[in-house]
DSSP file (Angstrom, degrees, kcal/mol; ACC not computed):
  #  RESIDUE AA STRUCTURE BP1 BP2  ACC     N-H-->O    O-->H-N    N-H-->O    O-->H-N    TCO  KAPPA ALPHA  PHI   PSI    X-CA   Y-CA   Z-CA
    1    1 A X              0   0    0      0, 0.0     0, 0.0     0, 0.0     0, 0.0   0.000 360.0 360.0 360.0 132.5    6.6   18.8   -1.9
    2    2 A X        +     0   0    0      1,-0.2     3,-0.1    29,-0.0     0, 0.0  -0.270 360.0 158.8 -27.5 137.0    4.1   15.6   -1.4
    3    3 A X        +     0   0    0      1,-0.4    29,-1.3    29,-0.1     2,-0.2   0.577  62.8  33.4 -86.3 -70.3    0.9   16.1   -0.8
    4    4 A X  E     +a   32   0A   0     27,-0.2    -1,-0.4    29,-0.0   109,-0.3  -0.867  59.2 166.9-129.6 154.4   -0.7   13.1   -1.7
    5    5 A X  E     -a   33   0A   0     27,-2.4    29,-2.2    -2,-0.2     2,-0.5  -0.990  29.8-142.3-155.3 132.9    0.5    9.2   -1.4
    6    6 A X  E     -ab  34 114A   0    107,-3.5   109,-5.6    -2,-0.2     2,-0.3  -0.702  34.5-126.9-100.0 164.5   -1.2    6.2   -1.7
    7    7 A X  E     -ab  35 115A   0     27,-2.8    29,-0.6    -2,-0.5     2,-0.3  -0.845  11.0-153.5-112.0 150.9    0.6    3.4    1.2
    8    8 A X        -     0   0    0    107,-0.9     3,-0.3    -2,-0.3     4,-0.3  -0.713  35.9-102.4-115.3 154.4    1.9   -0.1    0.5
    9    9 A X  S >> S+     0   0    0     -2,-0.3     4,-0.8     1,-0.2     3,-0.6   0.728 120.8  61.3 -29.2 -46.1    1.8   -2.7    3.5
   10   10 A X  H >> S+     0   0    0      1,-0.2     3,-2.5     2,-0.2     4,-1.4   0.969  97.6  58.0 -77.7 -50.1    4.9   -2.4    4.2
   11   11 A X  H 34 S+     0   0    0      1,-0.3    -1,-0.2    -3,-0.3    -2,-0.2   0.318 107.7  43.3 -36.0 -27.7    4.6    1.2    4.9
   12   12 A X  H <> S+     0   0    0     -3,-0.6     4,-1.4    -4,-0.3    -1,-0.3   0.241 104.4  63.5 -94.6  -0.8    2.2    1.1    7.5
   13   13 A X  H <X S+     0   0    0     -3,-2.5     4,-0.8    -4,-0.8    -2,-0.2   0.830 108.3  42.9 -64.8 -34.8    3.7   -1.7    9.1
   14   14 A X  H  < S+     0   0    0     -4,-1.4    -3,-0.2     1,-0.2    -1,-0.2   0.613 112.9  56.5 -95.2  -2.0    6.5    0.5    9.6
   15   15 A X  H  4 S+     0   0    0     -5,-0.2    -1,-0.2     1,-0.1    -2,-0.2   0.986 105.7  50.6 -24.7 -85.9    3.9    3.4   10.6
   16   16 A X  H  < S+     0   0    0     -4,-1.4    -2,-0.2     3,-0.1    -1,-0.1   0.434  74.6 130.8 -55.2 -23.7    2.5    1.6   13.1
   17   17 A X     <  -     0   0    0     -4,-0.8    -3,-0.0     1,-0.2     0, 0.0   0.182  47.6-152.9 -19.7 140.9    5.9    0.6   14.9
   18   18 A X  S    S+     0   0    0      1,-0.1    -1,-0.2     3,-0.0    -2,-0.0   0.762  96.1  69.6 -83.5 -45.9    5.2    1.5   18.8
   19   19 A X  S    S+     0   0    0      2,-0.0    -1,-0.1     0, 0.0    -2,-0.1   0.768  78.3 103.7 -47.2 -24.8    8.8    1.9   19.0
   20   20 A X        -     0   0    0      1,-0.1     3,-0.1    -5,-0.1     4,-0.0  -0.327  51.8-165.0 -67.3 136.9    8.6    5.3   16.6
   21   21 A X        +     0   0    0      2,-0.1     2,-0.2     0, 0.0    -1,-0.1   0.561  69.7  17.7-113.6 -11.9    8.9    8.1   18.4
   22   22 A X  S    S-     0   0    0      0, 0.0     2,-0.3     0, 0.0    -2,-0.0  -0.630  86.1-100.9-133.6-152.7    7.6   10.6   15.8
   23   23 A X        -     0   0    0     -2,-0.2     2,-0.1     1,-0.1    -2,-0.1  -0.701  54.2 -84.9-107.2 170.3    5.7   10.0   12.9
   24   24 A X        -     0   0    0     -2,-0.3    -1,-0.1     1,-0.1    -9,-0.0  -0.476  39.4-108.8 -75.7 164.3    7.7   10.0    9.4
   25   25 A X  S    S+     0   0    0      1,-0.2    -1,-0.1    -2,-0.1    -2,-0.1   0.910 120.8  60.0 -56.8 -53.9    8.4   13.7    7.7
   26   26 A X  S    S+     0   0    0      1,-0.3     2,-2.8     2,-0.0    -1,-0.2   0.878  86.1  76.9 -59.1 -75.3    5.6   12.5    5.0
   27   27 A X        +     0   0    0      3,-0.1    -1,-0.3     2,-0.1     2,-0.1   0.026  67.9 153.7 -25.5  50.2    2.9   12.1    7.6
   28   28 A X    >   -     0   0    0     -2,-2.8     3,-1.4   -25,-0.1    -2,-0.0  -0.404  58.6-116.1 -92.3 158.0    2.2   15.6    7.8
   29   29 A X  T 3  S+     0   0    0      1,-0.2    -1,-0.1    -2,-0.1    -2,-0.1   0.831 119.7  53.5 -69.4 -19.0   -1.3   17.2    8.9
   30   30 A X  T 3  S+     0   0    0      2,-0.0    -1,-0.2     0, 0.0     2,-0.1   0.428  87.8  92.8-100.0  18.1   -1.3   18.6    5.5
   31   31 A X    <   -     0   0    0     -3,-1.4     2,-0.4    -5,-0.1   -27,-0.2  -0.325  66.2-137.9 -97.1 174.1   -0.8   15.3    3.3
   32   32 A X  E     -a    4   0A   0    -29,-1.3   -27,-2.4    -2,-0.1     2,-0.5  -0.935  21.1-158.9-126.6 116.0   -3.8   13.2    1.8
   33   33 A X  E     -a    5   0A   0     -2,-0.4    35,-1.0   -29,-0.2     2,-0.3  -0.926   3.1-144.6-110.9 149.8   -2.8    9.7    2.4
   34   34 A X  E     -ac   6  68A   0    -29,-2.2   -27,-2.8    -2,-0.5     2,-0.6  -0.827   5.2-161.2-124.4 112.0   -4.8    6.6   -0.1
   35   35 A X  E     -ac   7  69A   0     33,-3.3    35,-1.1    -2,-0.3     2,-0.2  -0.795  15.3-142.6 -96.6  64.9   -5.4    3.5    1.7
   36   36 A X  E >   - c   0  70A   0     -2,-0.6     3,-3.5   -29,-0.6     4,-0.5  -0.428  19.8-122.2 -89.8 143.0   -6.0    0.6   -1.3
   37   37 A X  T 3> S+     0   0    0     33,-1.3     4,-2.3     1,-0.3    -1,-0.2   0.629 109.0  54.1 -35.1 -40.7   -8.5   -1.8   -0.5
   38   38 A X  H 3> S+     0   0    0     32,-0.2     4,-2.4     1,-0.2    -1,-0.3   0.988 104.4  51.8 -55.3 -47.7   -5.9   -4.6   -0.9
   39   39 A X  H <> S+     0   0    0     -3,-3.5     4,-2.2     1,-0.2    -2,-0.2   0.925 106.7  53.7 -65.6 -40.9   -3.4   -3.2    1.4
   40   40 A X  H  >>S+     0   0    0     -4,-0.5     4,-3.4     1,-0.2     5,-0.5   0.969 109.2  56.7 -49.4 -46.6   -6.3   -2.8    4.4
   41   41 A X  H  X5S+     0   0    0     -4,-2.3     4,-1.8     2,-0.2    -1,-0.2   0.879 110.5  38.6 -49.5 -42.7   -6.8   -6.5    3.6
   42   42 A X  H  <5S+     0   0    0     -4,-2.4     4,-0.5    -3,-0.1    -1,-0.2   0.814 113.2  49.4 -69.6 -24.2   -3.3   -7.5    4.3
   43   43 A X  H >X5S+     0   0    0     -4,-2.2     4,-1.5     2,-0.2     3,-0.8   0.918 113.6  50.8 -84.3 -36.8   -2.7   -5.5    7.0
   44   44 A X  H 3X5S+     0   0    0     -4,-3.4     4,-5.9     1,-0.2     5,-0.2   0.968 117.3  46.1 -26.1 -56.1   -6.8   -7.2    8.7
   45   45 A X  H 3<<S+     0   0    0     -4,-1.8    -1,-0.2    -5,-0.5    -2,-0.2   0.822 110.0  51.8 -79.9   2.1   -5.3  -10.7    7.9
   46   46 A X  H X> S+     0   0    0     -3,-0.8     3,-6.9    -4,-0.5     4,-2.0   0.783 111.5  46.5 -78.1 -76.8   -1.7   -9.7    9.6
   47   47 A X  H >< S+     0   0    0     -4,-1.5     3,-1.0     1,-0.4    -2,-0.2   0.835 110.4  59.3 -26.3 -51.0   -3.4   -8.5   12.9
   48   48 A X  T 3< S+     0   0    0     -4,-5.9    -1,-0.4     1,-0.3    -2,-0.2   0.591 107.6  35.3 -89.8  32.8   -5.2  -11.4   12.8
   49   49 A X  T <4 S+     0   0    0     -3,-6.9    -1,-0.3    -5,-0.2    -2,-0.2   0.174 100.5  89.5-125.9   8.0   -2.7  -13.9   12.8
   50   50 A X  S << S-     0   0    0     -4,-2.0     3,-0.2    -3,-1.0     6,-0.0  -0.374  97.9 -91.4 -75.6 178.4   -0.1  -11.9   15.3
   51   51 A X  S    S+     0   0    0      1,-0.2     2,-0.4     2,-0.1    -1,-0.1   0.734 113.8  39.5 -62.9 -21.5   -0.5  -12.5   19.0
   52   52 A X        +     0   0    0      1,-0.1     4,-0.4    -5,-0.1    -1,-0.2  -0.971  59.1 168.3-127.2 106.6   -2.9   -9.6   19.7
   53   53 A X  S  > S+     0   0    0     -2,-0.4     4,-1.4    -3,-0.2     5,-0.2   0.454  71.2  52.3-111.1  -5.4   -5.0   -9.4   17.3
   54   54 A X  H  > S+     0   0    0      2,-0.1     4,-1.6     3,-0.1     5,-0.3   0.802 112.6  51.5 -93.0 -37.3   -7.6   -6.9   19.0
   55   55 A X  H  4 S+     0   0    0      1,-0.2     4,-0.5     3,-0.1    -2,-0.1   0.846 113.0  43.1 -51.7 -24.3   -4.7   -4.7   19.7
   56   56 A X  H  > S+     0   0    0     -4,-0.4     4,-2.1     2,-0.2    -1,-0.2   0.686 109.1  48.5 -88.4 -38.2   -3.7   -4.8   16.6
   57   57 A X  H  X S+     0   0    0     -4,-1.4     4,-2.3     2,-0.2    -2,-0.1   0.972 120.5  52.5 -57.5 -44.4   -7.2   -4.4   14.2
   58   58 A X  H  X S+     0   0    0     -4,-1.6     4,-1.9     1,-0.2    -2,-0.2   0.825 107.7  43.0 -63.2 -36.6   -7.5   -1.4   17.0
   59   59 A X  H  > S+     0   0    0     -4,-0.5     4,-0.8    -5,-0.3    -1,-0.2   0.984 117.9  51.0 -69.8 -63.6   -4.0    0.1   16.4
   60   60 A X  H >X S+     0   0    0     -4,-2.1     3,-0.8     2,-0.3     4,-0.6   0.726 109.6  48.4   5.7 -87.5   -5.1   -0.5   12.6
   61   61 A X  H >X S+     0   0    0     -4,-2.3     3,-1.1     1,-0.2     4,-1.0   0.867 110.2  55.3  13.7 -95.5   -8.5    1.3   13.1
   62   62 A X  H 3< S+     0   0    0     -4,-1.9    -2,-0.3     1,-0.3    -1,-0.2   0.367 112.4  34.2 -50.6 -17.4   -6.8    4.1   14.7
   63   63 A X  H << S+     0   0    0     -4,-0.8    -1,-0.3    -3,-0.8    -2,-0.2   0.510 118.5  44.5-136.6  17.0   -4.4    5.1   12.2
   64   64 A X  H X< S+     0   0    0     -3,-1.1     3,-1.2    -4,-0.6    -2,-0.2   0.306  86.7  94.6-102.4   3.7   -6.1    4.4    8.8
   65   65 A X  T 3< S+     0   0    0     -4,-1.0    -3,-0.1     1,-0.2    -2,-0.1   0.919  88.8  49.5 -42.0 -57.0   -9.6    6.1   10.1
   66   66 A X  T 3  S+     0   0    0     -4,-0.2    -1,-0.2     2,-0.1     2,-0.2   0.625  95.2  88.2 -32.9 -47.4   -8.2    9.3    8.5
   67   67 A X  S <  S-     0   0    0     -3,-1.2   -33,-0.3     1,-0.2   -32,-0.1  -0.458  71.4-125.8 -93.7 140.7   -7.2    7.9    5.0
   68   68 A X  E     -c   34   0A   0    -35,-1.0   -33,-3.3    -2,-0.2     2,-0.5  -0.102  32.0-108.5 -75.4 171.4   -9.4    7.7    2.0
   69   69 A X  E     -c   35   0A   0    -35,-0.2     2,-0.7   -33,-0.1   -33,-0.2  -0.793   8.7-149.4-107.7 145.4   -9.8    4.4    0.1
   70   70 A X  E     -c   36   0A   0    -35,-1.1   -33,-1.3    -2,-0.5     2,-0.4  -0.807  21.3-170.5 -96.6 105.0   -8.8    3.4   -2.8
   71   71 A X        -     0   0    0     -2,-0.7     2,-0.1   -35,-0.1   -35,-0.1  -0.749  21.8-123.3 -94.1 150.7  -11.4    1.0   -4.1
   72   72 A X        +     0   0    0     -2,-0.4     2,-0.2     4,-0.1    30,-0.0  -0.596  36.1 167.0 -65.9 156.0  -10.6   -1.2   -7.4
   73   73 A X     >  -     0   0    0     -2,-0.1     4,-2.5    33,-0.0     5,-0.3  -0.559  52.0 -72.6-144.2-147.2  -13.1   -0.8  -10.1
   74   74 A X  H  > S+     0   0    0      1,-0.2     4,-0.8    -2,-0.2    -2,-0.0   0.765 132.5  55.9-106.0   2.4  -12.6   -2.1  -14.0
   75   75 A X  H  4 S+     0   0    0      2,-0.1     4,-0.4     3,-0.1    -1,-0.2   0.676 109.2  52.0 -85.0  -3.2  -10.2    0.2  -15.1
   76   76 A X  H >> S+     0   0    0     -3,-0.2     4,-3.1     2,-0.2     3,-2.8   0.926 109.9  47.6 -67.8 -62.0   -8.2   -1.3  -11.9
   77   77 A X  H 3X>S+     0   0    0     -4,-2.5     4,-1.7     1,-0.3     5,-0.5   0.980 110.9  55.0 -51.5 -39.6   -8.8   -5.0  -13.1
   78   78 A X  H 3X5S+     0   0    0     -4,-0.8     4,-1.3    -5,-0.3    -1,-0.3   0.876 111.2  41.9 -84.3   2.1   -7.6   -3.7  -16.4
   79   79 A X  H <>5S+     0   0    0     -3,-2.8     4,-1.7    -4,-0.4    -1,-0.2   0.917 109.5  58.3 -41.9 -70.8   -4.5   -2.4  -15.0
   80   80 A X  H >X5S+     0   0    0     -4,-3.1     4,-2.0     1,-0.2     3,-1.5   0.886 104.6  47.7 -26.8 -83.5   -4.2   -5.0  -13.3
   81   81 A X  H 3X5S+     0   0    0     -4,-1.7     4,-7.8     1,-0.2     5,-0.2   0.890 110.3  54.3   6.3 -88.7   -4.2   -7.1  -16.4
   82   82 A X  H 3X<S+     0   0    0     -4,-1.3     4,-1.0    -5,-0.5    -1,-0.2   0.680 107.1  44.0 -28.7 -51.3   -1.8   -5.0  -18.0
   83   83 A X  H <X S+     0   0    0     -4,-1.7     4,-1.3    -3,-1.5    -1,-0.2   0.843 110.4  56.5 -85.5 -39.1    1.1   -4.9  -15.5
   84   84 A X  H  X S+     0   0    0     -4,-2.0     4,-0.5     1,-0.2     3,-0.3   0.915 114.8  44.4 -54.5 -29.8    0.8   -9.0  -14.7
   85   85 A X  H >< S+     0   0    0     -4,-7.8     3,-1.4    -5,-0.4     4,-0.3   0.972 109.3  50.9 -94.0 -21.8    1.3   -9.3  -18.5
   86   86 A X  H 3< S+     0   0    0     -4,-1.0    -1,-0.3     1,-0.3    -2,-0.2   0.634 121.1  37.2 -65.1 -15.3    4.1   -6.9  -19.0
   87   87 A X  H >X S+     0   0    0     -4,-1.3     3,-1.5    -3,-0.3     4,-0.7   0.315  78.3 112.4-114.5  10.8    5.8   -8.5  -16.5
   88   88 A X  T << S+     0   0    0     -3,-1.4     3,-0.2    -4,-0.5     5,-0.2   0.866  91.0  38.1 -47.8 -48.7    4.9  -12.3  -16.9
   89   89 A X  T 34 S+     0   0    0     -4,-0.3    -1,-0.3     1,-0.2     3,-0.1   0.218  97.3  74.2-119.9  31.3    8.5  -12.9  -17.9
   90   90 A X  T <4 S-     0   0    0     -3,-1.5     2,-0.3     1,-0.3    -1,-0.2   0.811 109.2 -14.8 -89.5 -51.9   10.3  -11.0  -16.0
   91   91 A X  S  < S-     0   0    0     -4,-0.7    -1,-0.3    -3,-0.2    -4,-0.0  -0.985  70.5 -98.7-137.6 155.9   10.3  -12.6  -12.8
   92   92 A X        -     0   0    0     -2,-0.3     2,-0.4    -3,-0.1    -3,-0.1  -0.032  37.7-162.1 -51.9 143.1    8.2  -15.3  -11.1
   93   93 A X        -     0   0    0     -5,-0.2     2,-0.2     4,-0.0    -2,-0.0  -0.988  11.8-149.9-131.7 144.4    5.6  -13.5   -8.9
   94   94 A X    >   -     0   0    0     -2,-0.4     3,-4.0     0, 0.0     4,-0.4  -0.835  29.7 -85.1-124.4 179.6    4.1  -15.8   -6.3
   95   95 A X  T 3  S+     0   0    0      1,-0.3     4,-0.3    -2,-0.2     3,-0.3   0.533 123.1  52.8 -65.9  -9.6    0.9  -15.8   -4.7
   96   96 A X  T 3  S+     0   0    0      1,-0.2     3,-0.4     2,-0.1     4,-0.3   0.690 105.5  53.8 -72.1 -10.5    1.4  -13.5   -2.2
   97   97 A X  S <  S+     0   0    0     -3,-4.0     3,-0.5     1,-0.2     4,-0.3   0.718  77.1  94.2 -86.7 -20.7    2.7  -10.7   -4.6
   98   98 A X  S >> S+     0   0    0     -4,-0.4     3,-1.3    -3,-0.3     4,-0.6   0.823  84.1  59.6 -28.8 -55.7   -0.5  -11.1   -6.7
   99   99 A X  H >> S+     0   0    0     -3,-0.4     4,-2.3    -4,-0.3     3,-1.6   0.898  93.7  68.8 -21.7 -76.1   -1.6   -7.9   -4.1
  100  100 A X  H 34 S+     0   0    0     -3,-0.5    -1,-0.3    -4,-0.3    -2,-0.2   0.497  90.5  50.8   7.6 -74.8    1.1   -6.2   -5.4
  101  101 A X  H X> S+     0   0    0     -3,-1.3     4,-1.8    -4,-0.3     3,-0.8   0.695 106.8  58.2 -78.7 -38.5   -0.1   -5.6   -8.7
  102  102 A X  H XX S+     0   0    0     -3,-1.6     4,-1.0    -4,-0.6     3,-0.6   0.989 106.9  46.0 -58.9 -40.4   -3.5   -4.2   -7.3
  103  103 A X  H 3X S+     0   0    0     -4,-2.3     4,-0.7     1,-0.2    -1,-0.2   0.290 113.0  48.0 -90.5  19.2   -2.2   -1.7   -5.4
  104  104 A X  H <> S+     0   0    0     -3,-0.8     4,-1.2    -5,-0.3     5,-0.3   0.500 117.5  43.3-107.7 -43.4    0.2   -0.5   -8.2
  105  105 A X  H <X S+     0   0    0     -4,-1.8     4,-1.5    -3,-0.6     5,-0.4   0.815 113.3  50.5 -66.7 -36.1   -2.7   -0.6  -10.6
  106  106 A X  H  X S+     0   0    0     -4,-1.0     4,-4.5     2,-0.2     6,-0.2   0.998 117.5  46.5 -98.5 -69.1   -5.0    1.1   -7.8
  107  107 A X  H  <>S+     0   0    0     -4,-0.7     5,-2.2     1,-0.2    -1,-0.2   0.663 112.8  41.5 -11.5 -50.3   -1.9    3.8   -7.6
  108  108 A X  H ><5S+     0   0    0     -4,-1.2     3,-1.2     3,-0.2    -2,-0.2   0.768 109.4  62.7-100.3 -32.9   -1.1    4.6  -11.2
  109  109 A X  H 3<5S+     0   0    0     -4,-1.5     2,-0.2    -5,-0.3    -2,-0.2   0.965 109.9  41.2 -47.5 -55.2   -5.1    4.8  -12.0
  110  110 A X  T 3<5S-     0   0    0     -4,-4.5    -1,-0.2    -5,-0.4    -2,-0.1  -0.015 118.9-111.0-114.5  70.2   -5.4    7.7   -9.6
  111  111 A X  T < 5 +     0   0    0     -3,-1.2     2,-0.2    -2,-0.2    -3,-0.2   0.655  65.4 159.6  27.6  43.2   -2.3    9.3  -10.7
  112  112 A X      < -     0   0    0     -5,-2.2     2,-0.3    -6,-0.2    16,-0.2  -0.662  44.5-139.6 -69.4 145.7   -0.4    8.4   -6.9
  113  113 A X        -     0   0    0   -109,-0.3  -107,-3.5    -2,-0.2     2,-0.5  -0.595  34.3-126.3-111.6 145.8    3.1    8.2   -6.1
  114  114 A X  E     -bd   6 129A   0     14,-3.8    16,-2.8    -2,-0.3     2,-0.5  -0.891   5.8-147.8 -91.0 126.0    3.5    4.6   -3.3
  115  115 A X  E     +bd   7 130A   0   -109,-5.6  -107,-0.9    -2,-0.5     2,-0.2  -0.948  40.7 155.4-103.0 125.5    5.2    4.9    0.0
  116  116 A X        -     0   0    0     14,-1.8  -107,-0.0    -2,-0.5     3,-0.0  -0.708  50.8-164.4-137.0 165.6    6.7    1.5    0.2
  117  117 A X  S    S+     0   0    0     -2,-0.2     2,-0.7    14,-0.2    14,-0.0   0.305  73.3 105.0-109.1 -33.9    9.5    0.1    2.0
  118  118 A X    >   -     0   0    0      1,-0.2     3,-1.6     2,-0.1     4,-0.3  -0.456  55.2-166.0 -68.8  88.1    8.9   -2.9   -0.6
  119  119 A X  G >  S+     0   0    0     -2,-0.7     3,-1.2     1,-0.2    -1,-0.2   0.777  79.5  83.6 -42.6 -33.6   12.0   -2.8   -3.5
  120  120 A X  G 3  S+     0   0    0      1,-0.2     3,-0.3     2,-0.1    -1,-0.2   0.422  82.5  60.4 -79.2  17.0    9.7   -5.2   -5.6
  121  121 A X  G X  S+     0   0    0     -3,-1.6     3,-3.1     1,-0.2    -1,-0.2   0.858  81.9  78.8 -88.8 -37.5    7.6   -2.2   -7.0
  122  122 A X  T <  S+     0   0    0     -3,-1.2    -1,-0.2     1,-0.4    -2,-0.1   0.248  82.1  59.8 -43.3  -9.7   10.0   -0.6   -8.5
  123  123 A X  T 3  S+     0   0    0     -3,-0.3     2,-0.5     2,-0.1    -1,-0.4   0.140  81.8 104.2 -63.3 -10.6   10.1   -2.7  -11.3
  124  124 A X  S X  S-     0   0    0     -3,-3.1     3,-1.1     3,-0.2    -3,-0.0  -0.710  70.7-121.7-127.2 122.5    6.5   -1.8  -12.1
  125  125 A X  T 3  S+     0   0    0     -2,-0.5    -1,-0.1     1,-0.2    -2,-0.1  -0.091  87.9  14.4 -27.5 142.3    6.0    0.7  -15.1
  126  126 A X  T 3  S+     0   0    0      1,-0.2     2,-0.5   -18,-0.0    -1,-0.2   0.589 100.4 121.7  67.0  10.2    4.3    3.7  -15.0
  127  127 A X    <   -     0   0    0     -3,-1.1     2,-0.2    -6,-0.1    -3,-0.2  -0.811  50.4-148.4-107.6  89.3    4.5    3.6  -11.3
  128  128 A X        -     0   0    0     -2,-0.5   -14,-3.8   -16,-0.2     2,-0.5  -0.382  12.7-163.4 -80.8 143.6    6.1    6.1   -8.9
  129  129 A X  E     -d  114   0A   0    -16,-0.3     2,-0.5    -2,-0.2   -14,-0.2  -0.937  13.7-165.6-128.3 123.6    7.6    5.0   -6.0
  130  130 A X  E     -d  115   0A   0    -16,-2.8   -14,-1.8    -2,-0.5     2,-0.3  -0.796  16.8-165.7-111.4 131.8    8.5    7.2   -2.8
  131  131 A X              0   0    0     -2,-0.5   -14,-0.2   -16,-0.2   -13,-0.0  -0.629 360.0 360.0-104.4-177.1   11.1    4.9   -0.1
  132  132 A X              0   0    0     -2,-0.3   -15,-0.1   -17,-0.1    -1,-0.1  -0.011 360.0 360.0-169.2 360.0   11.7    6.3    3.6
């Protein structure tokens, strides 16, 4: 059984849905869920470009208060490193995917599995990857 999970953007997008009527099976009172510092950033600059964007930092707020952070440090960057070059020439990565590769680095550093919705991790080495 999961315990512990670090979360991709996409994964708390689909969290946050209003429409969800429960939480997903993962979300349990007894998991430890990893918040990395990239993903809070994408999910800040989505709210603020939606239509509500104080509803949305607040919704935000309210359901990452709980999760620790994942911060990068320099064994991240040199992750980091590592997986952009193993993968240079494998597909094009543009700039929005750049993320990516921190929170995959920030993941496989503190030995995490990712709950992602996001296929384009799966490619990534040394990286376990949970879907829902």
């Amino acid at each position: 059984m999961i315990t512990r999970f670090a979360v991709d953007t996409s994964a708390v997008v689909d969290l946050m849905r209003t429409e969800r009527q429960t939480p997903p099976p993962l979300l349990r009172e007894d998991v430890e869920v990893f918040l990395p510092l990239p993903v809070l950033g994408e999910l800040y600059f989505g709210a603020m470009a939606s239509l509500r964007p104080e509803e949305h930092i607040s919704d935000l707020t309210r359901v990452s208060r709980s999760w620790t952070r994942l911060l990068p440090d320099e064994d991240t960057a040199r992750l980091y490193g590592e997986l952009r070059f193993l993968t240079r020439n494998v597909a094009p990565l543009s700039a929005s995917k750049t993320n990516d590769y921190w929170i995959a680095a920030l993941s496989i550093q503190h030995d995490l599995p990712l709950l992602t919705n996001d296929r384009g991790f799966d490619n990534i080495a040394n990286l376990s990857v949970i879907h829902w």
